[in-house]
N, C-alpha and C positions, 0 to 999 in steps of 0.2 A: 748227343746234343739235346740238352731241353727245349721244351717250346718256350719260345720267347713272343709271344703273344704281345705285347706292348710296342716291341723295337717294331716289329713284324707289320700290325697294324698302320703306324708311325710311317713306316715307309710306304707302304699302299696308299695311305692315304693324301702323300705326296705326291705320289705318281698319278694320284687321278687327278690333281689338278683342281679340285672341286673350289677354293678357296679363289681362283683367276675365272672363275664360270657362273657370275651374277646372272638372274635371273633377266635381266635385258638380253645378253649375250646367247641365252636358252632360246628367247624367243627369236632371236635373230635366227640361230640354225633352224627352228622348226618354222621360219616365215612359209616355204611349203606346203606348211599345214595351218591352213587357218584358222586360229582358235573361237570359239563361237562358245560365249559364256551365258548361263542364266541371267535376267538382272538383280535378282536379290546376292548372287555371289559376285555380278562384276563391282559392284555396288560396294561393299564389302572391301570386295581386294585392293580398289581404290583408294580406299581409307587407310586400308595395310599400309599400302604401299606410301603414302605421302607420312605415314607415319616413320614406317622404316629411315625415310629420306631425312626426317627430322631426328635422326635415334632414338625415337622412342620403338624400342621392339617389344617391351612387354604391352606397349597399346597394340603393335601392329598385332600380335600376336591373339589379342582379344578379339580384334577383327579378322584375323582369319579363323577363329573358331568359329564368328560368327557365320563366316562361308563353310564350314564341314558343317554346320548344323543345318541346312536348307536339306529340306527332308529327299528330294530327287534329284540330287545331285546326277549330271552327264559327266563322259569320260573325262572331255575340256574341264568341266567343271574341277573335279578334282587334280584334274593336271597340274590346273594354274592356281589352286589355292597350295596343293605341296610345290609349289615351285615358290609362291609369296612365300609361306614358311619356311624353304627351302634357304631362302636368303639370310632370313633371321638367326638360325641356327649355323648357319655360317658366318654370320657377323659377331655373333654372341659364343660362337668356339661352343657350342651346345652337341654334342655328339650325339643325344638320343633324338634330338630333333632332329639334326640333317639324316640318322638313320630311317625313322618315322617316315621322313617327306620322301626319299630317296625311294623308300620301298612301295610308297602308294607311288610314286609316278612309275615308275618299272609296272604296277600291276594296270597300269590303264592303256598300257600297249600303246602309249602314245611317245615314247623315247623313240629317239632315230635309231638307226643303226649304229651313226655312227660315235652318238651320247652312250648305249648301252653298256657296252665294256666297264666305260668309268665309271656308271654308276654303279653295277655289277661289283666294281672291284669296292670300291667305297662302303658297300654297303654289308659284304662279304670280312671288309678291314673290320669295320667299326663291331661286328658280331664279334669277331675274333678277340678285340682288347675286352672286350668283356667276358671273353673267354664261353660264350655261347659257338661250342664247334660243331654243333648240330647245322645250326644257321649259317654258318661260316662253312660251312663244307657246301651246303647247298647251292652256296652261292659261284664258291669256288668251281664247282663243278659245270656250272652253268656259264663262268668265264672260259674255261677250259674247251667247252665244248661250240664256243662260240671261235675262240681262237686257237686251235691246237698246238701251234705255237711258242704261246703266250710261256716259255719257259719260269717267270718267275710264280706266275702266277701256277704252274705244277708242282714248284719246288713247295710255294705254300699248301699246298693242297697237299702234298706228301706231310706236311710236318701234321696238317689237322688230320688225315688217316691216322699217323702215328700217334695221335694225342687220344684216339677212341679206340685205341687200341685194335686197328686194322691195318696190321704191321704188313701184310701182303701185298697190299693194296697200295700203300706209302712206297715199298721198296720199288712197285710196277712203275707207278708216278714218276720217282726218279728216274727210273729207267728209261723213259718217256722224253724227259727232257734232254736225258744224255743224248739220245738219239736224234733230237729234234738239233742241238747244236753240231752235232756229228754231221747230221746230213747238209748243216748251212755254212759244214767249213769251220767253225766258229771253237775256240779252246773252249774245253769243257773244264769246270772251275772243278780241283782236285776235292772239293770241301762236298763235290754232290756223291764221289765215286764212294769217297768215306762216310757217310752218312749213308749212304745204300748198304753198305757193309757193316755199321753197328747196328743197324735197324734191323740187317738178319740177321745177326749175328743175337743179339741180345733178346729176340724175339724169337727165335728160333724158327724162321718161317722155312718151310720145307722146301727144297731144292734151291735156294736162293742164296746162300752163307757163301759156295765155291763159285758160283761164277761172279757175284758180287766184289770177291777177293781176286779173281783173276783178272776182272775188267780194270780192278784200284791200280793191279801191278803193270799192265798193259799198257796203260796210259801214263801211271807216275809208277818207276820202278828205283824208288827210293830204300833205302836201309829201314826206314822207320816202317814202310809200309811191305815191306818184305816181310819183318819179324813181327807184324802184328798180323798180317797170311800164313805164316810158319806156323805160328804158335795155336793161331784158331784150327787149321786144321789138325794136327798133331794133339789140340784137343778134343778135337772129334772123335777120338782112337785113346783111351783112357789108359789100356793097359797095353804096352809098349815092352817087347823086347832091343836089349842092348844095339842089336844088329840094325831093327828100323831107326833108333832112337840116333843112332851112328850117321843114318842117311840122312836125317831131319838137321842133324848140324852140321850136315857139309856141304849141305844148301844154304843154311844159314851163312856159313862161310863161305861161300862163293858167292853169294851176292848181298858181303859188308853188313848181314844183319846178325849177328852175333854183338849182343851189348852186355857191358855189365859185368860184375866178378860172378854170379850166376853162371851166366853162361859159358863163358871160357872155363872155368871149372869144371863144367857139365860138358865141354868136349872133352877137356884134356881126361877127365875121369871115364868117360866111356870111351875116350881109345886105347888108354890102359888097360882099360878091363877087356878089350878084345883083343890086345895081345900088338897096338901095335903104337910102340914108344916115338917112333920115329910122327904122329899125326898130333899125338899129348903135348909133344914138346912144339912143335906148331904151335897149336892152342895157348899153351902158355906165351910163349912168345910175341905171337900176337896180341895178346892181353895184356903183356906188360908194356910192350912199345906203344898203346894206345892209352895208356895209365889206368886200366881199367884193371887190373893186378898190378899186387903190390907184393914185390918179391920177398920182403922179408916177415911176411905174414907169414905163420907155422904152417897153414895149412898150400898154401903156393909153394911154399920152401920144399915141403914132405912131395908134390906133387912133381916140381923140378928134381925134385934129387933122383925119385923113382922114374922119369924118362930117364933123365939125360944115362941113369947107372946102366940104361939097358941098349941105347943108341949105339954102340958100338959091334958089340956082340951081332945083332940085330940086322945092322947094315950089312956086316961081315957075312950074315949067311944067305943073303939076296940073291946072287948070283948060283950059287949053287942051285935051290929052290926054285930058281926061274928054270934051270935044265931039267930040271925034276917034275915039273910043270906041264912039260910039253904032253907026256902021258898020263896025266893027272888033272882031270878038269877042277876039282876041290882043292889040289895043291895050286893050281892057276887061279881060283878066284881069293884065296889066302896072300899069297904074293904080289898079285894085283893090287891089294888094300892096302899092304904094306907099302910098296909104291907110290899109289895115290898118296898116302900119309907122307909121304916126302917129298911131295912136289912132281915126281916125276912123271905128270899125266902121260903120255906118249906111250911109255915100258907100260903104262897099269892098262889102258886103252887095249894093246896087245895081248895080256896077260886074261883081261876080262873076255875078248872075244874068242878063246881058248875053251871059257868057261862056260859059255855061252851053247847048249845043246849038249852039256855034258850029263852023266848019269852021276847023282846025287846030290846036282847043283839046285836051289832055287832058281829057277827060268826069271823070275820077277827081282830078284837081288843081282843077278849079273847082268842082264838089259838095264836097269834100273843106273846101275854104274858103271857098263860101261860107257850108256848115254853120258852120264854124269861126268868124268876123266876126259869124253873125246872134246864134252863143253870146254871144261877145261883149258885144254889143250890147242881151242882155236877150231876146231873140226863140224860146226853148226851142223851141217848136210846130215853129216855119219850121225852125232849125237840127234837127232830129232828120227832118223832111222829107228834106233836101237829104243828110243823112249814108248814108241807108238809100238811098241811090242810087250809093255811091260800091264801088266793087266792081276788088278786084284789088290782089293784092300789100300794101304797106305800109300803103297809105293806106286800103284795106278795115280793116286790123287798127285805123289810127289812128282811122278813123271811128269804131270801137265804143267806142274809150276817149272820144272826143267825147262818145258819147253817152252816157255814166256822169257825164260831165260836164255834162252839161245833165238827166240825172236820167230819161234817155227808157230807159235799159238795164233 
């Protein structure tokens, strides 16, 4: 997401309302405090103001210079000449001028409490379209920490962190707000959990990228937002054997984020290559009933002709290999995959917890699938077991998305 500094502004400066808050309506909230002017400035503001009344704001305007120029201006004093000019720049759509006025009444400590916010926000907006995010952050911050809250008002402040390139600080903000609407009950708008996760993602802000990814899928566990999780972490991990590459697409395929002739290629191609026809021919399949393969392309055709020539063969020696198995932890996690490759979580399920504390097995590739098979399979309890055992490198990272996917995270 770019900054959108304009729209952004736009709506802040709706929400403060400043356009329905004529300068009578000011003094009414501050009657309170009773204003107590110079006379060379009430004098002055007088004439502003009858001026104002009449539309002329380039006279009233001459007359309120004349009131900042009184060399000892009081707090009042300057209050209610930016509040006269204050008007003007609202009647006239003048945005440096309602900035100007806005900012000298904030510094005379004479705004209520409960005026501050809006001017805050107003004057925080107006820096912002002019794309001053120095000034705009400051102000933000100073809304922020008057109302902690104030969610829209952190979502901006996140986009002005990310705009000075203080991508840490942005992703924390959001994080802020998420939390603030979590704890009021209230849906968290999917557009903050994605914006937390391109912001570390494309920034690279340390330790922030996986749980940023794991909160998107937590909350919204879409296709789209799965394989845009798959793929950043899988690109965390640059140089990838066949084996891990096998586990990253059968997550993808088990939770509908597999898109594209890409990617059905790139399973059905790496379960060929590991020997197991019966998962390829899935893949294809898949691929073709979602028209995302197209069967009579050479390279689909060559792809189908070499599963389906081997599916037979293949199935036929299952059963034997599974008795074979029983004494054989590496023959049980081979058998297992093949299984898994044909739907049959339950047999793979059994097959992998075989494998599972055997001598020459990867410990982190059979927890890893067995987890993976028992999801499958309907088994949440056993699979979020067998995940929280899986430690190291890829398949620790892929575990936890497992287990977002069995609902155990």
């Amino acid at each position: 997401m770019k900054m959108m500094s304009r729209s952004l502004a736009a709506i802040l400066l709706a929400s403060a309302g400043l356009a329905a808050a004529p300068v009578a309506a000011q003094q009414k909230a501050e009657a309170a405090k009773p204003v107590k002017l110079s006379k060379p400035v009430q004098a002055a503001l007088g004439e502003a103001q009858k001026l104002q009344a009449a539309g002329d704001h380039p006279g009233a305007l001459a007359k309120v210079a004349e009131a900042e120029a009184f060399p000892t201006p009081t707090a009042d004093d300057t209050y209610m000449t930016s509040a006269i000019k204050l008007n003007t720049g609202i009647a006239t759509k003048n945005n440096a001028v309602i900035e100007e006025s806005l900012t000298k009444m904030l510094a005379t400590g004479k705004v209520s409490a409960a005026d501050q916010p809006k001017f805050i926000r107003t004057v925080g907006a107006l820096a912002l379209e002019r794309k001053d995010y120095n000034t705009a952050t400051k102000y933000f911050e100073q809304l922020t920490t008057l109302n902690p809250n104030d969610t829209e008002s952190l979502i901006a402040l996140a986009e002005l962190y990310y705009a000075q390139k203080v991508s840490g600080k942005a992703v924390e903000t959001i994080n802020k707000a998420v939390a603030v609407n979590k704890a009021a009950g209230t849906a968290v708008p999917e557009a903050w959990y994605r914006r937390a996760l391109g912001i570390a993602f494309d920034s690279k802000v340390p330790g922030a990228v996986q749980p940023a990814a794991m909160a998107l899928l937590a909350a919204y566990p879409t296709p789209v937002n799965w394989r845009d999780a798959v793929l950043i972490v899988r690109d965390g991990y640059p140089q990838l054997d066949e084996q891990t590459q096998l586990d990253f697409l059968r997550l993808q395929a088990a939770t509908g984020a597999l898109t594209g002739e890409r990617d059905f290629v790139e399973y059905a191609d790496t379960a060929l290559g590991r020997g197991l026809p019966g998962e390829a021919d899935y893949a294809l399949k898949q691929g073709i009933a979602k028209n995302m393969l197209t069967p009579s392309k050479p390279l689909i055709a060559e792809l189908s002709k070499s599963a389906s020539g081997k599916l037979a063969a293949d199935k036929a020696s299952l059963p034997g290999l599974e008795k074979e198995a029983a004494t054989s932890p590496k023959l049980a996690l081979g058998t297992a995959d093949a299984y898994y490759g044909y739907g049959e979580f339950a047999k793979a399920a059994a097959l992998y917890r075989k494998a599972v504390g055997g001598a020459g097995v990867d410990q982190s590739i059979a927890n890893l699938r067995l987890g993976a098979a028992l999801a499958r399979s309907g088994d949440k309890t056993g699979a979020a077991e067998a995940l929280k055992l899986v430690k190291g490198g890829a398949r620790e990272d892929l575990a936890r998305y497992w287990m977002i996917f069995v609902g155990a995270a």
